[in-house]
C-alpha positions as CSV (number, residue, x, y, z in Angstrom):
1,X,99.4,-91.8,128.9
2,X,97.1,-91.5,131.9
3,X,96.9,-94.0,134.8
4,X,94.9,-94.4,137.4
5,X,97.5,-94.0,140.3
6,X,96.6,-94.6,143.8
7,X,95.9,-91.3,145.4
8,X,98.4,-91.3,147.7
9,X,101.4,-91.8,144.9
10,X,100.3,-88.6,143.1
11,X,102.5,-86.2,144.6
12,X,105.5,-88.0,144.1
13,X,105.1,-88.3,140.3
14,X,106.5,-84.6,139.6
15,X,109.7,-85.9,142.6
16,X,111.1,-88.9,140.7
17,X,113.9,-88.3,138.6
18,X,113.2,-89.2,135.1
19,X,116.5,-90.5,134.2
20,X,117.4,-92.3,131.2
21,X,119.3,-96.1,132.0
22,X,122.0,-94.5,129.4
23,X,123.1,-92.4,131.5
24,X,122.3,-94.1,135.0
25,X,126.0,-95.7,133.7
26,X,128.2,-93.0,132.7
27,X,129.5,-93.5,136.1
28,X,131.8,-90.3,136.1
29,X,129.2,-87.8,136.8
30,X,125.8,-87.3,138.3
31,X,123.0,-88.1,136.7
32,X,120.8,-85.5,138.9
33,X,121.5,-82.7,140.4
34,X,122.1,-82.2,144.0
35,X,118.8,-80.3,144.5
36,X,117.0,-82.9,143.0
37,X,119.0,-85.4,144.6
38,X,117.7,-84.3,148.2
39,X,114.5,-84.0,147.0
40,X,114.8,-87.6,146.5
41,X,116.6,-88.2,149.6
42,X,113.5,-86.9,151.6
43,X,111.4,-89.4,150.0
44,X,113.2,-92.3,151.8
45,X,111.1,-93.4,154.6
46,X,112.9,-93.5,158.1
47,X,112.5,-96.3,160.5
48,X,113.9,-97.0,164.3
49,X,114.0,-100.2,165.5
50,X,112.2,-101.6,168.1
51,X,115.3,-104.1,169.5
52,X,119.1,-103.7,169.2
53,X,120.4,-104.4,165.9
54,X,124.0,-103.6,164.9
55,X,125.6,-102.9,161.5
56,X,128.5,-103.4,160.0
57,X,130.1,-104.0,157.2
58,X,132.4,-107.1,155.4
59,X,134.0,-108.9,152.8
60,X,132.9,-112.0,151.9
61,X,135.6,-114.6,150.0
62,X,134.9,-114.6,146.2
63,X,136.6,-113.6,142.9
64,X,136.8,-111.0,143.6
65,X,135.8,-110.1,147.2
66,X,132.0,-109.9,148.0
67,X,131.2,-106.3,150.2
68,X,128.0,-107.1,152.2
69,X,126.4,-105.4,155.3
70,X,125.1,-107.1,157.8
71,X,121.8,-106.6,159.7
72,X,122.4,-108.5,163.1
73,X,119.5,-108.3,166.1
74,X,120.5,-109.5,169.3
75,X,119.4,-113.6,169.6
76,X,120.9,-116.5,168.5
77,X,119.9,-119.5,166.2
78,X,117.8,-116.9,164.3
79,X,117.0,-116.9,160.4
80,X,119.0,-115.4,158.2
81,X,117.9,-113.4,154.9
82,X,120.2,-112.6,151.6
83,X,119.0,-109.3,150.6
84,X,119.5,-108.1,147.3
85,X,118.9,-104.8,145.8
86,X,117.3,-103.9,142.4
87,X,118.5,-101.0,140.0
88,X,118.5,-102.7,136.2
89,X,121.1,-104.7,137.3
90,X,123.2,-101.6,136.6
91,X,122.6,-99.4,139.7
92,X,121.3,-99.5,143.0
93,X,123.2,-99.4,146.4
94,X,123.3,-101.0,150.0
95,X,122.1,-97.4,150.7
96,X,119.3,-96.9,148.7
97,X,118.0,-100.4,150.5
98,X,119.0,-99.9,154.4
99,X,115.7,-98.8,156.0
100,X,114.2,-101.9,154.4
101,X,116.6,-103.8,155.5
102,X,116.7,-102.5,158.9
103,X,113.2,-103.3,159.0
104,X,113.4,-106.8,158.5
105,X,116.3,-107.3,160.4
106,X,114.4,-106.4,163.4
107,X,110.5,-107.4,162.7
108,X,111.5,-110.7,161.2
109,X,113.5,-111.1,162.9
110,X,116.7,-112.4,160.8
111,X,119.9,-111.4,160.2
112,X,120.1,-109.7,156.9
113,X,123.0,-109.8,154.6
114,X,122.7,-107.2,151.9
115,X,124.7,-108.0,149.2
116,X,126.7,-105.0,146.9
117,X,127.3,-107.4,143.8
118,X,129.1,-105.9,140.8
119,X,126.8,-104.1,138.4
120,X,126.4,-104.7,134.2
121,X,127.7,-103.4,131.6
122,X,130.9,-103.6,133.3
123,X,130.3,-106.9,135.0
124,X,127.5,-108.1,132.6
125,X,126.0,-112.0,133.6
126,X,126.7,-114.1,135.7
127,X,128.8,-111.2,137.7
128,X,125.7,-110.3,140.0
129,X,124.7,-113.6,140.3
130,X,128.1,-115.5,140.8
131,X,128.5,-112.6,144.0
132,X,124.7,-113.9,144.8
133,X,126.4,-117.4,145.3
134,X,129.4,-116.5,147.1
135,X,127.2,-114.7,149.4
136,X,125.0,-117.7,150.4
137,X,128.0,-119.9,150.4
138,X,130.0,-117.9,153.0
139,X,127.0,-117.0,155.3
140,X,126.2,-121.3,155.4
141,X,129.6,-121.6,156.6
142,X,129.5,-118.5,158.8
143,X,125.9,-119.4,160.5
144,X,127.8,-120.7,163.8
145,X,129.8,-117.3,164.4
146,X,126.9,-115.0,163.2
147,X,124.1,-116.8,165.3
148,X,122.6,-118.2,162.7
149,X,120.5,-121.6,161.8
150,X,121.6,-122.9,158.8
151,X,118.5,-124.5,158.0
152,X,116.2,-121.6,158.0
153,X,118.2,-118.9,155.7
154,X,116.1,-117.1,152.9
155,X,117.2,-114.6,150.1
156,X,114.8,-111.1,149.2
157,X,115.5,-109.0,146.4
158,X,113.4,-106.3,144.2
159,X,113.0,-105.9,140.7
160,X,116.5,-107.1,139.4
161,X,117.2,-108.0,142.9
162,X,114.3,-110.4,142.8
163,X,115.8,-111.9,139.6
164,X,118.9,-112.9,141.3
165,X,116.8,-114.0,144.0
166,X,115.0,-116.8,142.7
167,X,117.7,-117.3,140.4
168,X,120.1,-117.8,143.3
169,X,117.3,-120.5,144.6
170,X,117.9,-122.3,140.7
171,X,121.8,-122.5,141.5
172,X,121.9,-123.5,144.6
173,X,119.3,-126.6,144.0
174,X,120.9,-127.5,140.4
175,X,124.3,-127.4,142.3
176,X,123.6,-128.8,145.4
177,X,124.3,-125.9,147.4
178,X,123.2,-124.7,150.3
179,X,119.6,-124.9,150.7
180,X,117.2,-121.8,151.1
181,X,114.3,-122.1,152.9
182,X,112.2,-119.5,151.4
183,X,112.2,-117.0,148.7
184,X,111.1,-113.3,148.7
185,X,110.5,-111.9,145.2
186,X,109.3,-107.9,145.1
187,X,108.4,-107.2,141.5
188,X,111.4,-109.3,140.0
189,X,113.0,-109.5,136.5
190,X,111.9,-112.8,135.1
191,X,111.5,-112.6,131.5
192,X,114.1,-111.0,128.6
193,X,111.7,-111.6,125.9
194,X,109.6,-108.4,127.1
195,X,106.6,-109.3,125.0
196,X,104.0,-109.4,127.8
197,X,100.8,-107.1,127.8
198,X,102.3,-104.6,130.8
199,X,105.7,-104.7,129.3
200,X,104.3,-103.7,125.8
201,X,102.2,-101.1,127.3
202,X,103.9,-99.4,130.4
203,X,106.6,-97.3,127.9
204,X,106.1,-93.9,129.9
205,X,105.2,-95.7,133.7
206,X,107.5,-94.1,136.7
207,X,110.2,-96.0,138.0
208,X,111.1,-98.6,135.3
209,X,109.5,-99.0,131.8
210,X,109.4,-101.0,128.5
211,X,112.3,-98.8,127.1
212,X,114.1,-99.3,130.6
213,X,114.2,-102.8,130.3
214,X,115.4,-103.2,126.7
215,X,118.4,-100.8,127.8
216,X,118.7,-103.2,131.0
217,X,118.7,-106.5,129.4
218,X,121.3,-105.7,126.8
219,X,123.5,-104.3,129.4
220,X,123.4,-107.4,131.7
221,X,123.7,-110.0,129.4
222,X,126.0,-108.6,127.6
223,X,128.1,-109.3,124.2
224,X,126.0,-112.6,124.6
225,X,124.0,-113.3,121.2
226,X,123.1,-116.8,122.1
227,X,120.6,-119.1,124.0
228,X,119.9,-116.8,127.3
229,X,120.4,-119.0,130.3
230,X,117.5,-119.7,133.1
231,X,119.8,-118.2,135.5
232,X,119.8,-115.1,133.9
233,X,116.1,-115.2,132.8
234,X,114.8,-117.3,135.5
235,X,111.3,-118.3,133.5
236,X,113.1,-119.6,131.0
237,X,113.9,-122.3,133.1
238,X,112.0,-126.2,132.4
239,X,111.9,-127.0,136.1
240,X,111.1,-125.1,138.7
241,X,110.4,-128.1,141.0
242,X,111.9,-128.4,144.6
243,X,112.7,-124.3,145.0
244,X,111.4,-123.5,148.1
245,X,108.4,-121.6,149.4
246,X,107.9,-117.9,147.6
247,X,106.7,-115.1,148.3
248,X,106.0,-112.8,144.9
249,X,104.8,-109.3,144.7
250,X,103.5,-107.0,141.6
251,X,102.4,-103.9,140.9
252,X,99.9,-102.5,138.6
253,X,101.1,-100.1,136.3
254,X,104.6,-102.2,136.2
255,X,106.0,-103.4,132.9
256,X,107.1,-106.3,135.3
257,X,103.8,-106.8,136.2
258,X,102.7,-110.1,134.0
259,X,106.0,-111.5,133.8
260,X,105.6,-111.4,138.1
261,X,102.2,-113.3,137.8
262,X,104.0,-115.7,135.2
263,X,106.5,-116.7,136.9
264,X,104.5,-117.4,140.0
265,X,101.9,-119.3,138.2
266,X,105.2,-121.5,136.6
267,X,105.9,-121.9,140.4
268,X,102.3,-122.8,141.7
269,X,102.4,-125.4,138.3
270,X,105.5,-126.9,139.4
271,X,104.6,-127.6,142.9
272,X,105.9,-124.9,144.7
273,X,103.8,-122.9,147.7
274,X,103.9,-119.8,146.4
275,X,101.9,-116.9,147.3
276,X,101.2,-114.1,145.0
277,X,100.3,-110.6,145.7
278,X,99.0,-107.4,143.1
279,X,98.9,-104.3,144.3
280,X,96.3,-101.8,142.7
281,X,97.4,-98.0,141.8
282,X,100.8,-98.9,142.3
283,X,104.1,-98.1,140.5
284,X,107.2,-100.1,140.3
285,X,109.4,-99.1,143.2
286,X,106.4,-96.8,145.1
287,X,107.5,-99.2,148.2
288,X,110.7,-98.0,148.6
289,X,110.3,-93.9,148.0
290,X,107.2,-93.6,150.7
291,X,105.4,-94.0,154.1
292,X,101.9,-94.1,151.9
293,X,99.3,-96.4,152.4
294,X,100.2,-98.8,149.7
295,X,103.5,-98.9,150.4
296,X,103.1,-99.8,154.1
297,X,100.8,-102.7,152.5
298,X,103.5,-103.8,150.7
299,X,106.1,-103.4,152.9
300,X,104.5,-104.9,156.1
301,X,103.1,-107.8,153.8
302,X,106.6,-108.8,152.9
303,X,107.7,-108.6,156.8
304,X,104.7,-111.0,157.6
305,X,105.9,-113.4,154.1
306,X,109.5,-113.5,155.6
307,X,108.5,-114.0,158.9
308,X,106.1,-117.3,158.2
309,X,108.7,-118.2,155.9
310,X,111.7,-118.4,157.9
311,X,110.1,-118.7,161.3
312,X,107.3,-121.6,161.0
């Protein structure tokens, strides 16, 4: 069906592959071609940071080990931010992700951790999210060689990265963990029930939609057919009290869209400064694939979220 896109998004409707989440996980082949695949490549904004950042990547301890990259800006005692990508919690790379992260890295600036955790169906719940953990548990006891203050280190994610973001905030306060100091969720995953308006109603949407999700959700929790956990779907959860400050933003024409608005209300209800964002004429992922309009918006919105987050 029709939608009223923002202008600027309309040429890149006939450039995003239309790819089935069936075969996003046949991982032994392709699942566009290499024409295509540039095509997509070109849509990747670039970006050149202003101050001296270095890269590089690790392993942090787990079962099994943890590969991150790190985002590190010259400075010491600066924030740090947990980055964590989206892709159905069945694809999605460090790749895919680096200009953003770049970009925070520098503007924020933080050091940035993005986080390659194991992917459903092979590593279905609580893979992803016991990586998530390991992550945050290794850069707490890392802050003093890495430069950064303990006390101000936040975690970021998109779509089912912003799933294991806030669901990573859940953990670590029902556990005791490490604390996070702020929370940074681009149109997350919140709800497996998919009966809201947008998710009943985006089934052909770019990007991610109703019959994306369905195929998403079974993958990641997997062979489980009982009660679904708050960590997996974090609205689920009965208290939401004492998670730190968040950041949430939606899209329009996003099956994501009202579980987004949900969720932050559940946060605003439970006492939790939140601050919510919508963002007219947009898709889910437009941010990432372009240097438009709306997706400098959205982007340079988050940088300014992270940076009062982590930096006030």
């Amino acid at each position: 069906m029709p939608y009223a896109y923002d202008p600027e998004l309309l040429p890149l409707l006939d450039l995003i592959p239309d790819v089935a989440l069936d075969e996003v996980i046949k991982r032994d082949a392709p699942v566009i071609d290499e024409a295509l695949a540039a095509q997509v490549a070109e849509l990747l904004p670039q970006y050149t940071p202003q101050r001296s950042v270095t890269v590089e990547e690790r392993l942090v301890p787990g079962t099994p080990e943890v590969p991150v990259r790190l985002y590190r800006p010259a400075g010491s005692s600066l924030p740090a931010l947990i980055y964590l990508h989206g892709g159905g919690f069945v694809s999605g790379d460090l790749d895919l992700f680096h200009v953003r992260n770049l970009r925070f890295a520098d503007l924020i600036p933080a050091v940035v951790v993005a986080v390659d955790y194991r992917l459903a169906p092979e590593n279905p719940f609580p893979a992803a999210l016991d990586d998530t953990y390991a992550t945050l548990d290794w850069l707490a006891g890392a802050a003093p060689e890495l430069g950064v203050d303990p006390a101000r280190i936040g975690v970021a994610g998109d779509s089912a990265g912003g799933n294991l973001s806030t669901a990573l905030a859940l953990l670590t306060r029902d556990r005791g963990g490490p604390p996070l100091r702020f929370q940074c969720l681009d149109v997350p995953v919140t709800d497996d029930r998919l009966q809201t308006p947008s998710m009943r109603q985006f089934t052909d949407t770019p990007m991610w939609n109703q019959p994306s999700a369905v195929l998403s959700w079974r993958y990641y929790l997997g062979e489980n057919n009982g009660e679904v956990s708050p960590y997996a779907a974090p609205i689920r959860a009965e208290d939401l009290s004492g998670l730190p400050p968040a950041y949430v933003s939606v899209c329009e024409f996003d099956p994501l869209r009202d579980e987004g608005i949900a969720y932050a209300q559940r946060l605003v209800e439970a006492g939790v400064p939140t601050e919510l964002h919508l963002y007219p004429g947009a898709f889910h992922g437009a941010s990432v694939f372009s240097d438009t309009g709306v997706a400098g918006r959205i982007n340079a919105d988050m940088v300014d979220a992270l940076r009062r987050g982590l930096h006030d």
